[in-house]
C-alpha positions in Angstrom: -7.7 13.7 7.9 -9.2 10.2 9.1 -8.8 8.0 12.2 -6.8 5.1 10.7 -4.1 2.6 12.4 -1.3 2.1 10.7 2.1 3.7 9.6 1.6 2.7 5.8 -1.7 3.8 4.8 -3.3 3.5 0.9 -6.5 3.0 -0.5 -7.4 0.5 -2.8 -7.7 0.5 -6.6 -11.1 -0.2 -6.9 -14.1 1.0 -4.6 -15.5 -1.0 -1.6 -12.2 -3.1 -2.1 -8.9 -4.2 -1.4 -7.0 -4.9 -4.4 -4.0 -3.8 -5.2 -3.2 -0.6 -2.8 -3.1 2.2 -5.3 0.5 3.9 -4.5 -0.8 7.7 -6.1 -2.8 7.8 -2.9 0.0 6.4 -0.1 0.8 8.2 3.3 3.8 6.5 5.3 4.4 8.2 8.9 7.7 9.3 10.3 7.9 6.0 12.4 10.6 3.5 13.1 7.8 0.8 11.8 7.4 2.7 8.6 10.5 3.0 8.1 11.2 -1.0 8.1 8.1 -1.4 5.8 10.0 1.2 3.2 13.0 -1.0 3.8 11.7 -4.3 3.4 9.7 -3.1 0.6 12.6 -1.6 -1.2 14.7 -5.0 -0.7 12.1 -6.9 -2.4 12.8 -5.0 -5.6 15.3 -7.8 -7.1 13.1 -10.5 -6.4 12.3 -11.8 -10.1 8.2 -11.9 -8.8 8.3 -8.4 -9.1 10.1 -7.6 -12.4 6.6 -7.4 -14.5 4.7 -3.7 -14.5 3.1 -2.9 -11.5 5.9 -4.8 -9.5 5.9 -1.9 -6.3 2.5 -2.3 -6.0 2.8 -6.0 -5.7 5.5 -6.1 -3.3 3.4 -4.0 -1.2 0.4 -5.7 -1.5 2.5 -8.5 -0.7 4.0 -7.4 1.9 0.6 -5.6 3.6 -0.3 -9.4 4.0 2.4 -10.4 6.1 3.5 -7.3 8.3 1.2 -5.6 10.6 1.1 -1.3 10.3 0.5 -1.5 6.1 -3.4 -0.5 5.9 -5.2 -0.7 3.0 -8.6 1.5 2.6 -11.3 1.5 -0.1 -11.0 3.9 -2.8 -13.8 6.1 -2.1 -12.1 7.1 1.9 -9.7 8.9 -0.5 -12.3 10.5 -2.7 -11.1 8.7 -5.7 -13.2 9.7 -8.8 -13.0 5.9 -9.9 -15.6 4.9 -12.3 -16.9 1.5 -13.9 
């Protein structure tokens, strides 16, 4: 696999970026940490910010920004076959 840090690991939506962390391409570790990122994560899920389309991968993204472990990677570590 790859040498990353993290328990929450993703890759971005776009190449040589960090946009929005692309949750088709998402590992999560069997950790204590991961698991409180999944929880937090999932409790953010009434907030009315995230009731518009592509609201999980805001609350992530969100969320990546404020607790440690969430990792997001460009999209071409993941051999995404984005394009232009």
């Amino acid at each position: 696999m790859f040498d990353v840090e993290g328990d929450v690991i993703g890759c971005s939506d776009s190449p040589q970026g960090k946009n929005y962390i692309n949750l088709g391409t998402l590992f999560v570790k069997n950790t204590a940490h991961a698991r409180q990122v999944l929880e937090r994560w999932w409790s953010m899920r009434k907030n009315p910010k995230y009731q518009k389309f592509a609201f999980e991968q805001q609350a992530l993204d969100d969320l990546h920004l404020v607790m440690p472990g969430i990792t997001a990677l460009p999209a071409e570590t993941f051999n995404s076959n984005y394009r232009d």
